[in-house]
C-alpha positions in Angstrom: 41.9 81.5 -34.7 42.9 82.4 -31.1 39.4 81.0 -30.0 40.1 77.9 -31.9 43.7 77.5 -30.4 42.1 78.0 -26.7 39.3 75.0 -27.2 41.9 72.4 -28.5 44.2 73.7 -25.3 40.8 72.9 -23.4 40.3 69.3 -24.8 43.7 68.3 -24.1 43.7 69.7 -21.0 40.5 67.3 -20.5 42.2 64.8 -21.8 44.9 64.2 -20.2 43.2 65.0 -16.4 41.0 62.4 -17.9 44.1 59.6 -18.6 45.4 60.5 -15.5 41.9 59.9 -13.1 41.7 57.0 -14.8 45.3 55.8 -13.9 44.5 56.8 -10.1 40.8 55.1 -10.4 42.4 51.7 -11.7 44.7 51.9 -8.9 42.3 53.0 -6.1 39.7 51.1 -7.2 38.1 48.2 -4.4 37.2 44.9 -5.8 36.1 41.3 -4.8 39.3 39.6 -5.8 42.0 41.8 -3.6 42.1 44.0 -0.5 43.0 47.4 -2.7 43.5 50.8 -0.8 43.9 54.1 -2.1 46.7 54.5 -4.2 47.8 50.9 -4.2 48.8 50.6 -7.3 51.6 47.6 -6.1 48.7 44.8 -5.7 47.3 45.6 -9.0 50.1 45.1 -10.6 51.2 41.8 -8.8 51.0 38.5 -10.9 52.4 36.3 -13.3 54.3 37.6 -16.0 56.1 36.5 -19.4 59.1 38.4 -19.9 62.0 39.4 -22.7 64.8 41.2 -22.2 67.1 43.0 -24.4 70.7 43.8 -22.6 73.9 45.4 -24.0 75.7 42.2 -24.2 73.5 39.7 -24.6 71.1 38.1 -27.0 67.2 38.2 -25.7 66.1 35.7 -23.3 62.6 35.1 -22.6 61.1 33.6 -19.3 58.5 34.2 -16.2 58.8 36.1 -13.5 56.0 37.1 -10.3 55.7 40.5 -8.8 54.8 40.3 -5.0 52.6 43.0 -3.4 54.3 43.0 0.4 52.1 46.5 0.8 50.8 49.1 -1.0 54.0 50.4 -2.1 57.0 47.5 -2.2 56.8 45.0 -4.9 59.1 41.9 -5.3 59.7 40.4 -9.1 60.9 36.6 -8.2 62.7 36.7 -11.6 64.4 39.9 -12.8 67.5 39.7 -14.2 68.2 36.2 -12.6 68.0 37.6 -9.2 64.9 38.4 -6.4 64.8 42.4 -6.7 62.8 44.7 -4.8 61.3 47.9 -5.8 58.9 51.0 -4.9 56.0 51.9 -6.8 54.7 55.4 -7.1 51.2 55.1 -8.0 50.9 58.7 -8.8 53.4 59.0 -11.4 52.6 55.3 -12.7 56.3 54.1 -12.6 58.6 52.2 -10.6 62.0 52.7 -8.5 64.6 49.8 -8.4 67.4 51.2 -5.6 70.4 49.6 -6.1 70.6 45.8 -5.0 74.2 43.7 -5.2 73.4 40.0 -5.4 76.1 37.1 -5.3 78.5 36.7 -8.0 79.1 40.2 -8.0 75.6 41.1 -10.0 74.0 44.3 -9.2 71.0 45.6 -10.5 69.1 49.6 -10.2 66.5 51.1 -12.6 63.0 52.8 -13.3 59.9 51.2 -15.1 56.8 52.3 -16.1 53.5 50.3 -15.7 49.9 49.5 -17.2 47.6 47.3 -15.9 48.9 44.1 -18.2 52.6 45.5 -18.8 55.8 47.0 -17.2 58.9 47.9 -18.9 61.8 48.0 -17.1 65.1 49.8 -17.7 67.9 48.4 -15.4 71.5 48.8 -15.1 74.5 47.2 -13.5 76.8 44.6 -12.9 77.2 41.1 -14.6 80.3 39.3 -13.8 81.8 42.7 -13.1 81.1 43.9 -16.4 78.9 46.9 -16.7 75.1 45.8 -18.5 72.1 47.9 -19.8 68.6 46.3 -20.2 65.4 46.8 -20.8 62.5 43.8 -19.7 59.5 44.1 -20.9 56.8 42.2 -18.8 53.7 40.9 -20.3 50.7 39.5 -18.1 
C-alpha cells in the first residue's frame, strides 16, 4: 500500500513539473511570427480579444478589447473596464498584476488574472462613479 501511495505521489509530482515546463516552454518559446525572449510570456499573450464581464452592479456587457506587448513584462488592454489599463505579467506563476490606475470620472480599477494561451480571466476592483464595483472579464481570443 505504502509503495502504491509513493508511485501515484511520483506521477503527480511528474505531472505537474510537466504542466508547468510546458507553461514556461509556451512562453519561452522562439517563433517566425514574433520576437519572443525567455520568459516573455506578455507578447504571447498580446492580441485581439472578445470579452464579457460580470460586475456587482451591472448586467454583463460583451465587447473587444487588445492587449499590447510594450516588453516582455508590461501589457496594455485598450478596453478593460471602459478605460486603457496597464498591467505586469509574471510569466512564472502564469498570472497577471493590475496596480491600481484612477482614470477620469472618478473610475479606478486594480486586480489579478490568470492566463492561457487563448484566455485570461480577470478579477478587478474599484471605483465606478464613486461607487465601489467587483468584476470578473473573461477574455477569449
Amino acid at each position: 500500500m505504502v509503495k502504491k501511495i509513493k508511485t501515484i505521489a511520483s506521477v503527480l509530482s511528474i505531472s505537474s513539473l510537466l504542466a508547468f515546463s510546458l507553461l514556461l516552454t509556451n512562453c519561452n518559446k522562439k517563433d517566425s511570427t514574433s520576437q519572443v525572449f525567455s520568459g516573455d510570456c506578455a507578447h504571447r499573450i498580446a492580441g485581439i480579444y472578445s470579452c464579457s464581464d460580470y460586475c456587482s452592479s451591472f448586467g454583463q456587457p460583451t465587447y473587444q478589447s487588445t492587449i499590447t506587448a510594450t516588453d516582455a513584462v508590461n501589457i496594455t488592454f485598450s478596453n478593460l473596464g471602459g478605460s486603457m489599463v496597464t498591467a505586469v505579467v509574471d510569466s512564472v506563476a502564469g498570472t497577471i498584476s493590475i496596480p491600481t490606475q484612477t482614470f477620469p470620472g472618478n473610475f479606478s480599477i486594480s486586480g489579478t488574472a490568470t492566463f492561457t494561451t487563448n484566455r485570461i480571466i480577470v478579477n478587478w476592483s474599484g471605483l465606478a462613479y464613486g461607487a465601489p464595483i467587483t468584476c470578473s472579464t473573461t477574455l477569449t481570443r
